[in-house]
C-alpha positions in Angstrom: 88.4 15.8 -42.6 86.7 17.1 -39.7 87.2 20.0 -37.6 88.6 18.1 -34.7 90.9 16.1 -36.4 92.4 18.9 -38.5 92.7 20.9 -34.8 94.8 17.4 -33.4 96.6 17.4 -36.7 98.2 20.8 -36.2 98.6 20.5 -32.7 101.0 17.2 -33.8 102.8 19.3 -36.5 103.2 22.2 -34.0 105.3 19.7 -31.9 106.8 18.1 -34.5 108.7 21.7 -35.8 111.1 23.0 -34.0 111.2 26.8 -33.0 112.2 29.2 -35.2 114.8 32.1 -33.2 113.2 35.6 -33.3 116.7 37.4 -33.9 118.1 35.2 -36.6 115.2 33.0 -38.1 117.1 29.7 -37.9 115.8 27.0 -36.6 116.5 26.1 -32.7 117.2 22.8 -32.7 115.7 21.0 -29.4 118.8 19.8 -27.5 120.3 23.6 -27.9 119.5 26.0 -25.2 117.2 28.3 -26.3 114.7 30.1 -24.2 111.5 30.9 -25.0 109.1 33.9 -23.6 106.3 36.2 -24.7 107.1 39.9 -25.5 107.6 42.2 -22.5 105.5 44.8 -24.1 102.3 43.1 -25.4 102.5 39.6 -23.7 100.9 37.9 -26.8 103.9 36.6 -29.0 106.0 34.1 -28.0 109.7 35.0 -28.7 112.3 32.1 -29.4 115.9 33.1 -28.9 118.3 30.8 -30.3 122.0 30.2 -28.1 124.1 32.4 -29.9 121.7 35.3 -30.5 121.1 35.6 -26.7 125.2 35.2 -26.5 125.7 37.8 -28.7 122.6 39.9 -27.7 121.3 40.5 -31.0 117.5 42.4 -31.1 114.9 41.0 -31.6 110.7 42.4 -32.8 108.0 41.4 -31.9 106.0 41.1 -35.1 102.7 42.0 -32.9 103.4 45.4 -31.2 106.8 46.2 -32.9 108.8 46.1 -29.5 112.4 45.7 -29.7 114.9 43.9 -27.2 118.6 42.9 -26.6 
């Protein structure tokens, strides 16, 4: 398999899974409202709250810079 296909391949799986919240490690399903933003601290990890964690303010950490948030 070529480079260029195995790059479009993951790109299709990476839509194809659903996020995984930072705080609880579940699995966000799409029509829940989660939200999704980098770290505040090092900008380079994209953090996935799930609905209840954010309703229940649970921490989360960044697995880059070891920042943690409400």
């Amino acid at each position: 398999m070529a480079v260029a296909e195995r790059i479009k391949l993951a790109a299709i799986v990476e839509t194809i899974t659903p996020p995984v919240c930072s705080s609880c490690g579940r699995l966000i399903p799409p029509k829940e409202r989660g939200v999704a933003f980098y770290c505040p601290n090092c900008g380079r990890i994209l953090i996935w709250r799930c609905r209840k964690c954010r309703k229940l303010t649970l921490k989360y950490k960044c697995p880059n810079c070891g920042f943690e948030g409400p």
